[in-house]
N, C-alpha and C positions, 0 to 999 in steps of 0.2 A: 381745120375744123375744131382742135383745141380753140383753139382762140377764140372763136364764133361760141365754144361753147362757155369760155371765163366771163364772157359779157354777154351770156345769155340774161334774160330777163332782168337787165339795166334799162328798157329802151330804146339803147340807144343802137344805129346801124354802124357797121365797119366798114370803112371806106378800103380801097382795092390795097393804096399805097400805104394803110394803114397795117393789114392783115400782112404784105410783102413783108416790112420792114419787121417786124415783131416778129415774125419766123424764118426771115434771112432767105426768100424765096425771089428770084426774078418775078417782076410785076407782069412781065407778058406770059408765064411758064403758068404763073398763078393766076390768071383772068381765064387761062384756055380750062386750069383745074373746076376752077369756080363753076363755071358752062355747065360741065359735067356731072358738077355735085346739083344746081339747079335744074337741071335736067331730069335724075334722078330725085330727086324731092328731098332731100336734104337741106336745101338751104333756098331759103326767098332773095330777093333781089328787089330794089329801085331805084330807078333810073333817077338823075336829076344832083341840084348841088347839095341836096341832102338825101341823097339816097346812099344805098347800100347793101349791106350781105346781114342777113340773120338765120339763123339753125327753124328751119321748117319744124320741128321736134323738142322738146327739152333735149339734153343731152345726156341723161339717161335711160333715153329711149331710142338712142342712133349710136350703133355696135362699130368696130372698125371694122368689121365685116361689110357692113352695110356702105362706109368710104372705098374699100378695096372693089366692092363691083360697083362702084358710082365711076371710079376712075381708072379701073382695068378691065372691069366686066367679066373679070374670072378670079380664081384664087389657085394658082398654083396650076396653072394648065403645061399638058407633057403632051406634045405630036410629035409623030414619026411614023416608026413600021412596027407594028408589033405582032407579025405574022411567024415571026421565031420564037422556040423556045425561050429565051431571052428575055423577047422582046415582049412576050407573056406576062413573062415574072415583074418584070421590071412595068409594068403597066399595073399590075396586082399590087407592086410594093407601092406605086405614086400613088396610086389611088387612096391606100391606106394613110399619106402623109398628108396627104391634102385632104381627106376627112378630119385628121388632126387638126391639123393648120385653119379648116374652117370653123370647126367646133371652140378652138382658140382665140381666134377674130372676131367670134360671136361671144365671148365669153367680157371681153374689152367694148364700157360704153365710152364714151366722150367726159363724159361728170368725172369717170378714173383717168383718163388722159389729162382732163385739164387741169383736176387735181393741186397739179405743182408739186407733189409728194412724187419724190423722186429716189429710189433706191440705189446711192451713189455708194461704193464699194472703196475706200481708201487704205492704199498699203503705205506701208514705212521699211 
């Protein structure tokens, strides 16, 4: 979706082998992803030897929120038993992490991902 969003409004479409190789993704791992995102309305598609993948959206207007349930349909889901005390707490404390973690994923558009401004941290 970075990449979808660096050649946003160039014109031009991303072809599949194109998008793999740019982000070092298996081409068949990445066609089942794309499905998903087109599915969800993130991203168009055409068929053909000039078609391709473009962001349905500018890309300040599609969150990494909005990628995480295009491609997992949850953000941070916890199952089990939670009929003990325990299991109470510990369903009280996920909850509260994955309010965070959702508020945080909505917080990140595509325009700041694709950026390329990267906060690389070097020791000596």
């Amino acid at each position: 979706m970075a990449e979808l969003a660096r050649l946003h409004g160039r014109g031009e479409l991303a072809q599949l082998e194109q998008l793999a190789r740019a982000e070092s993704v298996p081409r068949n791992f990445l066609a089942q992803i794309l499905i998903k995102l087109r599915d969800y309305g993130l991203i168009t598609s055409r068929r053909g030897k000039q078609g391709g993948y473009v962001l349905a959206r500018p890309p300040e207007e599609i969150s990494l929120h909005d990628v995480l349930m295009a491609v997992e349909g949850q953000c941070l889901h916890l199952s089990g038993n939670f009929e003990g005390r325990s299991g109470r707490r510990l369903k009280q404390v996920w909850g509260e992490i994955s309010a965070e973690l959702v508020a945080k994923t909505r917080s990140y558009t595509l325009d700041r991902l694709a950026s390329g401004k990267t906060e690389e941290m070097y020791y000596i």
